[in-house]
C-alpha positions in Angstrom: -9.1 2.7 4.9 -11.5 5.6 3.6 -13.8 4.3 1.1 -12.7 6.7 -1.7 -9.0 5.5 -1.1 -9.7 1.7 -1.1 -12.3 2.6 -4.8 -9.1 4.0 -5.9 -6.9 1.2 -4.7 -9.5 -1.3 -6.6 -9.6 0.8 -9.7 -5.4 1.2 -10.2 -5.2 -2.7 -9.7 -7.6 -3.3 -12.1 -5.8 -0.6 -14.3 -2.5 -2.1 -13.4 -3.9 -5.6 -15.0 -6.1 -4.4 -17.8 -3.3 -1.7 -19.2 0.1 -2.3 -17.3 2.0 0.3 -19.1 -1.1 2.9 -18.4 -0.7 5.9 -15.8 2.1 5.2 -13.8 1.6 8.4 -12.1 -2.1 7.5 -11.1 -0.7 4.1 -9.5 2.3 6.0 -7.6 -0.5 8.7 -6.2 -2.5 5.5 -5.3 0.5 3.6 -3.7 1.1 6.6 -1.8 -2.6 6.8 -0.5 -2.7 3.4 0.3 1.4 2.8 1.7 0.0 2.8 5.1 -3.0 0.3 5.2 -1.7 -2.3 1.8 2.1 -1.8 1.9 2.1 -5.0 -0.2 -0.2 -3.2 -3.2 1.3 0.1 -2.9 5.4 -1.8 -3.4 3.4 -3.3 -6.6 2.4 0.1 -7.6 5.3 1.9 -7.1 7.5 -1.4 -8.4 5.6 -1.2 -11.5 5.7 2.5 -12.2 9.5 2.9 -11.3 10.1 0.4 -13.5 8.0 2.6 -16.1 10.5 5.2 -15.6 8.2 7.1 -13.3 10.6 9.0 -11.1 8.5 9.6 -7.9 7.8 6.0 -7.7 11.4 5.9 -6.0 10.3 7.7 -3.2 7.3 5.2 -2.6 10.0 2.5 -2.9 12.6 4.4 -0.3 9.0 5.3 2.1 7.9 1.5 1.7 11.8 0.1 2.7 12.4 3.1 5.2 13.2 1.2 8.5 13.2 -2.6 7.6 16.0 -4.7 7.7 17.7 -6.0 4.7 16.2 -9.6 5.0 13.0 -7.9 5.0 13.7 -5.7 1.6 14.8 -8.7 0.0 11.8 -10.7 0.4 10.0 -7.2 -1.0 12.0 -7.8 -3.4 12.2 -11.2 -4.0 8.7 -11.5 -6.6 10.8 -8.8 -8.6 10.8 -9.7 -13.1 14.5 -9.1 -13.1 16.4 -7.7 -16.6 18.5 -10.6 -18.1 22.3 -9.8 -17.6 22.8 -7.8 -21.0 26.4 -8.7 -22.9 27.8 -5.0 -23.0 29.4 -2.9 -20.5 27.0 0.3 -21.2 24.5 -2.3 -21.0 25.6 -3.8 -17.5 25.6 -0.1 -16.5 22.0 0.4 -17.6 20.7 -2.7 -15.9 23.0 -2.2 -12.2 21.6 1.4 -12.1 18.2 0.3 -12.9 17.6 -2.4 -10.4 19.7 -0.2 -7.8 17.5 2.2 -7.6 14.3 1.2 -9.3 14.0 3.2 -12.1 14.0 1.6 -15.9 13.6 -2.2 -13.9 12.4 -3.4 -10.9 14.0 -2.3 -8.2 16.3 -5.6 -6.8 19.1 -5.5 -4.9 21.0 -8.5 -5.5 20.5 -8.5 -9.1 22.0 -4.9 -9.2 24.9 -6.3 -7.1 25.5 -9.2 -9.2 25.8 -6.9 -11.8 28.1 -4.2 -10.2 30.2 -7.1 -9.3 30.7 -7.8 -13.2 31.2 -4.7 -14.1 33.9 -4.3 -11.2 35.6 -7.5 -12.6 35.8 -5.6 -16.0 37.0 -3.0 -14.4 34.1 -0.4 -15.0 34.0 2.4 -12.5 30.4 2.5 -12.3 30.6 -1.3 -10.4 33.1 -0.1 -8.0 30.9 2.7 -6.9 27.9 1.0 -7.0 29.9 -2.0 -4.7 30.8 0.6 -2.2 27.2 2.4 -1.8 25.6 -1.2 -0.9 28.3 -1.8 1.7 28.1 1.7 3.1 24.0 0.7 3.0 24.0 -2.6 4.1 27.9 -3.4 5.5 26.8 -3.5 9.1 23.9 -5.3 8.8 23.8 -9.2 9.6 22.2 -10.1 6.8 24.9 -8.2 4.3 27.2 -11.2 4.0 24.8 -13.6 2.9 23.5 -11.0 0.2 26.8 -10.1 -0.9 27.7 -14.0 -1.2 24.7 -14.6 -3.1 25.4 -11.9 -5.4 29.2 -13.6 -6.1 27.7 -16.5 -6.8 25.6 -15.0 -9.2 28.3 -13.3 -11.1 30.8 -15.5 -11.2 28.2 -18.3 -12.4 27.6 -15.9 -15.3 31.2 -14.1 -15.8 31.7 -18.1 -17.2 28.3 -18.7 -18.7 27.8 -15.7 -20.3 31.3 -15.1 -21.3 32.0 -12.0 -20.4 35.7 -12.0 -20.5 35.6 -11.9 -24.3 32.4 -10.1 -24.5 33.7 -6.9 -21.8 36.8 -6.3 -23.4 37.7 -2.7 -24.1 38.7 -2.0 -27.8 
């Protein structure tokens, strides 16, 4: 790595720890800088600054996935701070889209699954389509069934928990 672009690298982690909400676009130009020589550092900087709501994080994110196999995005994945499963159906929406794609929360496939499966079982749209673009993503991969296994796990374990047959209902 040139020495400008691992100064830079040094100086957005240390921005990344001393002011975490600071200059998300300076962390996604440094994430792209660096995608090729610290893949692990530039998914933290792009991670963090999609979850900022910086938009051109996501293309870090799709660069940094681009080619791997699913078990290999989940373990990316798998340090992720995920959103708690929120108790309304706008609020389900929010959170599916937001770890789906990164943008507003980290971006985590399973959790946005989990969460597109409750919002399926409530009969929301949004969950169906969401549903649909992971297996159209992921469907022929070998990995897919486990993913989509854990994810109904997941939701069912909080459909009961969390109550969400009283809390989802439709006025």
């Amino acid at each position: 790595m040139p020495p400008n672009t691992a100064r830079a690298a040094a100086a957005a982690k240390a921005l990344m720890t001393a002011a975490p909400d600071a200059a998300p676009e300076l962390l996604v130009a440094v994430g792209v800088a660096i995608a090729d020589s610290e893949p692990a550092s530039a998914l933290a900087f792009a991670r963090h600054a999609g979850a900022a709501g910086h938009a051109a994080a996501l293309g870090l994110l799709d660069r940094l996935e681009a080619g791997k196999s699913l078990p290999e995005i989940r373990a990316m994945q798998a340090d992720a701070t995920l959103s708690p499963a929120p108790a309304t159906l706008a609020g389900l929406r929010r959170a599916a889209l937001a770890h789906a794609t990164g943008l507003g929360a980290a971006r985590h496939y399973e959790q946005a699954l989990t969460l597109a499966m409750l919002l399926s079982a409530a009969h929301d749209a949004t969950g169906a389509a969401l549903m649909a673009d992971f297996e159209g993503r992921f469907g022929a991969d070998p990995a897919w069934p486990a993913l989509r296994a854990a994810a109904e796990t997941a939701a069912s374990t909080l459909w009961v928990t969390v109550g969400y047959p009283a809390k989802l209902t439709r006025p």
